[in-house]
C-alpha positions in Angstrom: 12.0 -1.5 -15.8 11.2 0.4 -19.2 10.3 -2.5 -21.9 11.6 -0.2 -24.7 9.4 -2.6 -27.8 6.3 -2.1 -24.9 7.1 1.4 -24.7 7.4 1.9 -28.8 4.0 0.3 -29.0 2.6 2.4 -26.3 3.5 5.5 -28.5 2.2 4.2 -31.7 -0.6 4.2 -29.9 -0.5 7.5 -28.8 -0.5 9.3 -32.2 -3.4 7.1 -33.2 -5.0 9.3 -30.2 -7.6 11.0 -32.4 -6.9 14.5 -30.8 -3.2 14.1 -32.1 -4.0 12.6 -35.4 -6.8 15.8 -36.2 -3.9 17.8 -35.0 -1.0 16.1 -36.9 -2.9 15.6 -40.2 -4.0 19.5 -39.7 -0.1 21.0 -39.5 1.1 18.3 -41.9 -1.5 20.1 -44.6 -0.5 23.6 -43.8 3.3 22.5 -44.3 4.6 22.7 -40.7 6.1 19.7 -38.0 4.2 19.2 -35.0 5.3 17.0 -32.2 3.5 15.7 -28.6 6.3 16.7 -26.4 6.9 16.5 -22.5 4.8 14.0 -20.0 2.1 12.3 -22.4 5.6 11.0 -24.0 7.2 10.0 -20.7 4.2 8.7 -19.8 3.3 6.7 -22.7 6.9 4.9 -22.4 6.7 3.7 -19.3 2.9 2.5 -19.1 1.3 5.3 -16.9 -2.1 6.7 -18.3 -1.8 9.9 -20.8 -3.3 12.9 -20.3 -3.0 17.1 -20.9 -1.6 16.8 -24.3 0.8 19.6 -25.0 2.6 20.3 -28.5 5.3 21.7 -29.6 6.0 23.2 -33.0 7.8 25.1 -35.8 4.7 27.4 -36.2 4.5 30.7 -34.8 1.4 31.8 -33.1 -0.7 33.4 -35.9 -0.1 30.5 -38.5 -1.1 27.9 -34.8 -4.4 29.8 -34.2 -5.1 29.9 -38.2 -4.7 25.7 -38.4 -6.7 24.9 -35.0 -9.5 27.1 -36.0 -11.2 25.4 -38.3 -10.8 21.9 -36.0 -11.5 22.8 -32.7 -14.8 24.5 -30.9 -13.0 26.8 -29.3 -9.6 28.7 -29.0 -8.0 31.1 -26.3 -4.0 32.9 -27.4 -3.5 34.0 -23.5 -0.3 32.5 -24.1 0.2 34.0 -27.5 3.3 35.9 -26.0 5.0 33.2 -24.9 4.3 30.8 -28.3 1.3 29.1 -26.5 -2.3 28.9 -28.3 -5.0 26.8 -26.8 -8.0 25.3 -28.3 -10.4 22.5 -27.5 -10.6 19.5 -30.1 -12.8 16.7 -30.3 -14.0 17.8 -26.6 -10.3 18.0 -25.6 -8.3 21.1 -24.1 -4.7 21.3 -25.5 -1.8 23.8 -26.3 -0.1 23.8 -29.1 3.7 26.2 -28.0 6.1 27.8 -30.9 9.4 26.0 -30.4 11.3 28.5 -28.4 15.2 29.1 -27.0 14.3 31.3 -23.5 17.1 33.0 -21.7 16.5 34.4 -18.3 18.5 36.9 -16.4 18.7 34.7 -13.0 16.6 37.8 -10.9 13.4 36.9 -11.6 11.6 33.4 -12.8 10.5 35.3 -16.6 12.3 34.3 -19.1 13.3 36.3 -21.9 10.8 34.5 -24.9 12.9 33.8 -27.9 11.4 31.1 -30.5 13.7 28.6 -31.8 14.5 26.7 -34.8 14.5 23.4 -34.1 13.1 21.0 -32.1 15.8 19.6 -30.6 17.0 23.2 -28.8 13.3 23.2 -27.8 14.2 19.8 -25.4 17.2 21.1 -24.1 15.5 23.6 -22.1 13.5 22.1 -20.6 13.3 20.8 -16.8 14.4 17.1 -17.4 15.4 14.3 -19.6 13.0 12.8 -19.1 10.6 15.1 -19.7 12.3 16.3 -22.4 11.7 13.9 -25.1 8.7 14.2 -27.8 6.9 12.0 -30.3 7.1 13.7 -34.0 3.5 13.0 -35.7 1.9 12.0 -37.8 5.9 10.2 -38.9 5.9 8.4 -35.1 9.2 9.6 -34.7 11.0 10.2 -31.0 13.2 12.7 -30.6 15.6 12.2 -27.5 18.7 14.8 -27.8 19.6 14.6 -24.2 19.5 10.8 -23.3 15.8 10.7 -22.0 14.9 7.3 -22.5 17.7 5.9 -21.0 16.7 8.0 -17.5 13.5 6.3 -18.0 15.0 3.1 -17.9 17.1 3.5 -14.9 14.5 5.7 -13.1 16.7 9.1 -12.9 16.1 12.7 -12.9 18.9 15.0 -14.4 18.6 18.2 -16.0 19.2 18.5 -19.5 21.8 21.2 -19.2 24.3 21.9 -16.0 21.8 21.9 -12.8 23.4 24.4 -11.9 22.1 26.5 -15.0 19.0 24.9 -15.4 17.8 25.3 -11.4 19.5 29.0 -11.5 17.5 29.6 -14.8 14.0 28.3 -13.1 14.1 27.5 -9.2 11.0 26.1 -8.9 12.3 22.9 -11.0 14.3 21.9 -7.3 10.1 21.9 -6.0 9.6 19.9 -9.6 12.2 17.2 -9.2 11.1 16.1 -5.7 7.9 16.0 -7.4 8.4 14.1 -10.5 10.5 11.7 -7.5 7.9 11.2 -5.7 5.1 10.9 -8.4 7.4 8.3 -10.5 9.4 7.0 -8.3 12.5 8.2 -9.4 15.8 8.9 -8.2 17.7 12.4 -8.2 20.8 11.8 -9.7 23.6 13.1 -7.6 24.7 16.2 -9.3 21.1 17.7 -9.2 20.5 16.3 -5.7 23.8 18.7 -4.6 22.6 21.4 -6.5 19.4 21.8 -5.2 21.1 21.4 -1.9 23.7 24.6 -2.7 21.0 26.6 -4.6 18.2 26.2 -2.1 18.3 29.9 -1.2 17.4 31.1 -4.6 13.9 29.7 -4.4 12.8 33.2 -2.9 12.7 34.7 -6.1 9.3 32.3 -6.8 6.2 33.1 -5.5 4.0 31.9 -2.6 1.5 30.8 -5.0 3.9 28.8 -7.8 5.3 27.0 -4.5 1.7 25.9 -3.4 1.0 24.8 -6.2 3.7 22.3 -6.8 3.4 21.2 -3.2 -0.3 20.3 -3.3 0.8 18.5 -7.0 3.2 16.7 -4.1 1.0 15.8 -2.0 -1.4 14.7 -4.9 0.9 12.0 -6.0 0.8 7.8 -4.6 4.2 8.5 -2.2 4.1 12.1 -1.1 7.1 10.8 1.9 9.6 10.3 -0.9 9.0 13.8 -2.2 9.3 15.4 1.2 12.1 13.6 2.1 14.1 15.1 -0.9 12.8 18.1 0.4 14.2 17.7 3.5 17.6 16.2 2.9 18.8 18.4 0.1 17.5 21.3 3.0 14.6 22.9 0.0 11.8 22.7 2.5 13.8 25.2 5.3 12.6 27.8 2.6 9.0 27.3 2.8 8.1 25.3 4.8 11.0 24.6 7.8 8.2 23.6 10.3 8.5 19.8 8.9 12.4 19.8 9.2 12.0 21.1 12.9 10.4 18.0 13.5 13.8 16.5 13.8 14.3 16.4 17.4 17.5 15.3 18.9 17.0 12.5 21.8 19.5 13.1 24.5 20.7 9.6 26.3 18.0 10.3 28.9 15.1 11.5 27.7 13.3 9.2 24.9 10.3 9.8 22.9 9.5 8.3 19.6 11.1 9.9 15.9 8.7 12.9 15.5 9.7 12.9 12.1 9.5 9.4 11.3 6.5 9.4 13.1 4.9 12.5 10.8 5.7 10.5 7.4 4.1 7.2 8.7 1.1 8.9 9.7 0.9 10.4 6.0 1.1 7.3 4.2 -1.3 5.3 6.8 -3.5 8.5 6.1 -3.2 7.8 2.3 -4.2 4.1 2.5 -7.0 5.0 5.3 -8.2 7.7 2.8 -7.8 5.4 -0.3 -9.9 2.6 1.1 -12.7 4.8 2.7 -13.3 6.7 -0.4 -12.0 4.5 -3.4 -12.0 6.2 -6.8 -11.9 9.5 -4.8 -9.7 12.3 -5.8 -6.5 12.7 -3.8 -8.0 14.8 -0.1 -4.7 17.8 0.0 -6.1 18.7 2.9 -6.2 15.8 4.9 -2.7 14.8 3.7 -1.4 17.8 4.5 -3.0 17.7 8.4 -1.2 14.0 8.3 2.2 15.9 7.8 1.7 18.9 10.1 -0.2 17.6 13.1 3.0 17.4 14.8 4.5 20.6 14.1 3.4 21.8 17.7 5.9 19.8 20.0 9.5 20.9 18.9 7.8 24.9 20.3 6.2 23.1 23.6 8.6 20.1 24.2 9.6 19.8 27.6 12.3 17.8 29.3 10.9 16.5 32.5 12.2 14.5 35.4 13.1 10.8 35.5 13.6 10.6 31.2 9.6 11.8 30.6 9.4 14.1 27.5 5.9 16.2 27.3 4.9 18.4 24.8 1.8 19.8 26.1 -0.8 21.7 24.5 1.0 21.0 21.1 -2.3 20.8 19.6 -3.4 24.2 19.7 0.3 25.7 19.4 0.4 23.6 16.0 -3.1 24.6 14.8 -1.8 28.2 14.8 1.3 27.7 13.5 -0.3 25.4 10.8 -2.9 28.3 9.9 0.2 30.8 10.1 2.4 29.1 7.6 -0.5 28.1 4.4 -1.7 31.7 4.9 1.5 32.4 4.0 1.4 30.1 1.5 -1.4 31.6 0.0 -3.8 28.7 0.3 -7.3 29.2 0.0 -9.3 29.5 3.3 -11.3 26.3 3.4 -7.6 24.4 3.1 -6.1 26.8 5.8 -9.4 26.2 8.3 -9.7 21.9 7.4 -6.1 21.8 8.1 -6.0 24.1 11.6 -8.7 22.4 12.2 -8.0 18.8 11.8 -4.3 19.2 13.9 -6.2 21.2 16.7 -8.6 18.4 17.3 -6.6 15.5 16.6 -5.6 14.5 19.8 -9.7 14.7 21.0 -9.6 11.1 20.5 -7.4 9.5 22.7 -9.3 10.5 26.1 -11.9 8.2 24.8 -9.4 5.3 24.9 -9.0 5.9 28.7 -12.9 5.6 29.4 -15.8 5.4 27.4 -17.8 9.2 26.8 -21.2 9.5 27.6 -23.4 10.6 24.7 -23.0 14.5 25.5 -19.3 13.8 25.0 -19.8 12.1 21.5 -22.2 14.9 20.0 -19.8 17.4 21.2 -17.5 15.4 19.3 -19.2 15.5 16.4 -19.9 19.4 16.9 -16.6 20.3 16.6 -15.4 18.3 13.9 -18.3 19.7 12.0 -17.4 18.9 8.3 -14.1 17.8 9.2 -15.1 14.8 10.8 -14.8 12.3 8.3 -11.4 13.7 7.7 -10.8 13.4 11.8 -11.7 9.7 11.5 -8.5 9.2 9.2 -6.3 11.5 10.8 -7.1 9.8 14.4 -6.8 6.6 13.0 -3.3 7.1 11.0 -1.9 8.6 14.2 -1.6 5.2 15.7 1.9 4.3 14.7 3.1 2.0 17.8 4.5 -0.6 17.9 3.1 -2.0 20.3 0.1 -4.6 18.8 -2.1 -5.1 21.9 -2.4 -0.9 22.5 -2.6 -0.5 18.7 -5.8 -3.2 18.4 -7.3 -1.6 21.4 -7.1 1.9 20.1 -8.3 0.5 16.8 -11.4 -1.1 18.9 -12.1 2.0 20.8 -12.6 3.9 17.2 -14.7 1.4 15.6 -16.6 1.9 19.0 -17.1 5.9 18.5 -18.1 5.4 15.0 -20.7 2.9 15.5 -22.2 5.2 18.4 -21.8 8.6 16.3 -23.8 6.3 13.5 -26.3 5.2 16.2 -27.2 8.8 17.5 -27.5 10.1 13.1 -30.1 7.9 13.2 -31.9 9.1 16.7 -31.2 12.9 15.8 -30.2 14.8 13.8 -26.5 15.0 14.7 -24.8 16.5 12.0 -26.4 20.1 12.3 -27.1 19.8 16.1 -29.0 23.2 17.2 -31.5 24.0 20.0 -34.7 23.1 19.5 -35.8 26.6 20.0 -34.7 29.4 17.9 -34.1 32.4 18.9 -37.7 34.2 17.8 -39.0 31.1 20.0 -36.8 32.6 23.1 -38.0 36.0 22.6 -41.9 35.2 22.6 -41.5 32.9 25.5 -39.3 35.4 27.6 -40.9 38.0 26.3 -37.3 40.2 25.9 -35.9 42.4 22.9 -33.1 41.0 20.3 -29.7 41.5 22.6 -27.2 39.5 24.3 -29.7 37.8 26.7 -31.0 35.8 23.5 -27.7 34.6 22.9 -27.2 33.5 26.7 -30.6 32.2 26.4 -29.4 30.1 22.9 -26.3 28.9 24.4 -27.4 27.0 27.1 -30.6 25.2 25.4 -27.2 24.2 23.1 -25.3 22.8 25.6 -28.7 21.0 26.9 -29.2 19.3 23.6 -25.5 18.3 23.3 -25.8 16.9 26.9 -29.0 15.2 26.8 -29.8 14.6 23.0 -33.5 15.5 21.9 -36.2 16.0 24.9 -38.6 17.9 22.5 -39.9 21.7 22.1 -42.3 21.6 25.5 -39.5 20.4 27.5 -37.0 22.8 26.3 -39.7 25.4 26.7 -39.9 24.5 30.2 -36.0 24.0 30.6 -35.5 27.4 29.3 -37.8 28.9 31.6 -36.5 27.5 35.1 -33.3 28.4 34.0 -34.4 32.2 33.3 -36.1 32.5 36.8 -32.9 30.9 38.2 -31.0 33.8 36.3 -33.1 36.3 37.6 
């Protein structure tokens, strides 16, 4: 609940921020109002840390650049077309925007730039109430035309204006509002909530790369599962990403397996807290938590009903990697994202044979092989998966983890088990075969591999030997 004296004294202390006050004394001088506006005002209300100062102002671009030049180190005007000038003060980066009253023409997400008069049309347009609020300095004044604080205190998200203009002005504020849900815990007030649900559709007119971008700010937040669950309910997700609301499966009165679904939003948050007490102080792993909500994607494509009430959805590994890889291609994620994430859900279920029966050591460095730099990552994502409810199978899965670990830690210190290679190259195999660069080197490579992953480190006059009985047994 928003203490509002708390929350007053919280701003004060924001325009004693000595960014703002350079800032503020600056425009004051030069005879023009500036005002922090948007989430450093939010955020300052209701206790959360402050950060990425924006400002909003009565000055047009020219007469901005002219005040921040002789206070900051250094200025960019990209933005200059659109109001925005940005300069670095006191080792800060801000932007400093001309008050402006856009239009758009509901095709495309570019507005038509139009600068305003007042401050107060400047908040109207913008995404919510509660981001639209702003903090005049240096008079410490909020401005609230459209009932901000109050959606603070009751933890809501409305639009300043109609939803229905306001989402068909900007779609990607329906991606922003399960956002801001799911980062402050707020709920979507009903009329928004139904129009995202009956304006879904117009989200193609965003980009691929906009869209990634406020999913991985999703996924970035504490409680990414109340996100996608707006996502899901108000339908949103069906037009980017409808492989998580697939994972709805019906259950028929005679075949039973557990809430796919369900099952794909626990695993997330058990990621979270695995990935939060591993690496504390860490920033938050996208990758991982994406891998958490995808590894599943696989069985609604390879589900199969089988006799006597057994549901199997074989192979939904490597059917999910692809379609995993398929869909943040599309997405325009960057390739180490796409390859952790295809990676992590084709391997995930690796684990579990270990459960059955202990691996020998060839079975743990091959393992380790093929998690490569993923493994840490696979550790979580193995661990998370456990979500029955069962407490005697979930403490012996748990057991038979700590077990791998302990022996993967074991063999790092016996060899050198995170860049496992033969211990002859492949110069080594020419001179001591005496044959030509080709394909018979890279026969010859491969299987003094598979004898190190099988019997560990026998040394260079062994695998000399090794090599050679098994080129005479070639030949």
């Amino acid at each position: 609940m928003l203490n509002m004296a708390d929350g007053l004294v919280r701003l004060g202390a924001l325009a004693e921020n000595p960014v703002v006050r350079t800032l503020a004394g600056a425009f004051e001088a030069a005879g023009f109002d500036l005002a922090v506006v948007g989430g450093p005002v939010r955020d300052a209300l209701i206790g959360r840390p402050t950060h990425d100062l924006d400002f909003t102002t009565n000055a047009m671009p020219d007469d901005i650049l002219r005040i921040v030049k002789p206070i900051s180190t250094a200025q960019w005007d990209i933005g200059r077309a659109f109001g925005t000038i940005g300069a670095r003060v006191q080792g800060e980066q801000v932007e400093v925007t001309t008050y402006r009253a856009d239009s758009y023409d509901g095709v495309t997400r570019k507005p038509t730039v139009e600068f305003g008069d007042t401050i107060e049309a400047d908040l109207h347009r913008r995404d919510f109430t509660v981001n639209a609020v702003a903090l005049l300095v240096p008079a410490v004044k909020l401005v609230d035309p459209t009932g901000g604080v109050e959606d603070l205190i009751a933890g809501v998200l409305r639009t300043p204006a109609s939803p229905h203009v306001s989402f068909g002005d900007d779609p990607l504020r329906m991606l922003r509002a399960a956002r801001f849900s799911a980062q402050l815990g707020f709920r979507i007030d009903d009329d928004t909530f139904d129009a995202i649900t009956q304006l879904r559709a117009t989200l193609e007119i965003v980009s691929p790369e906009r869209i990634q971008s406020e999913l991985v700010r999703l996924m970035q937040t504490d409680d990414p599962v109340r996100g996608i669950r707006v996502l899901v309910e108000t339908g949103l997700i069906e037009e980017f990403l409808p492989e998580v609301s697939a994972l709805r499966l019906e259950v028929d009165e005679h075949h039973h397996h557990k809430d796919v679904y369900e099952h794909s939003l626990t695993v997330l948050n058990q990621a979270i807290s695995l990935e939060q007490s591993r690496n504390p102080g860490a920033e938050p792993d996208v990758a991982l938590r994406i891998a958490a909500l995808l590894h599943d994607i696989g069985k609604p494509r390879t589900r199969k009903l089988e006799d006597g009430g057994v549901v199997t959805f074989h192979h939904h590994d490597v059917v999910g990697a692809r379609m995993a890889r398929k869909r943040l291609q599309a997405l325009r994620f960057d390739t180490d994202t796409t390859e952790a994430v295809s990676k992590l859900i084709e391997l995930h279920l690796r684990f579990f044979g270990y459960a059955e029966g202990a691996w020998t050591d060839a079975a743990v460095r091959r393992y380790v092989r093929d998690a490569g730099d993923q493994l840490e990552r696979l550790h979580i994502l193995t661990r998370a998966d456990v979500t029955t409810r069962n407490k005697r199978k979930a403490g012996r899965l748990a057991s038979a983890y700590d077990d791998i670990e302990s022996r993967i830690a074991a063999l790092r210190e016996q060899e050198e088990l995170d860049s496992i290679r033969p211990e002859l190259d492949g110069n080594q195999i020419q001179n001591i075969l005496g044959i030509a660069p080709g394909r018979e080197v890279g026969e010859a490579y491969r299987f003094l591999l598979e004898l190190r992953l099988d019997e560990g480190v026998i040394g260079t006059d062994a695998a000399e030997q090794r090599l050679r009985e098994w080129w005479a047994a070639r030949a």
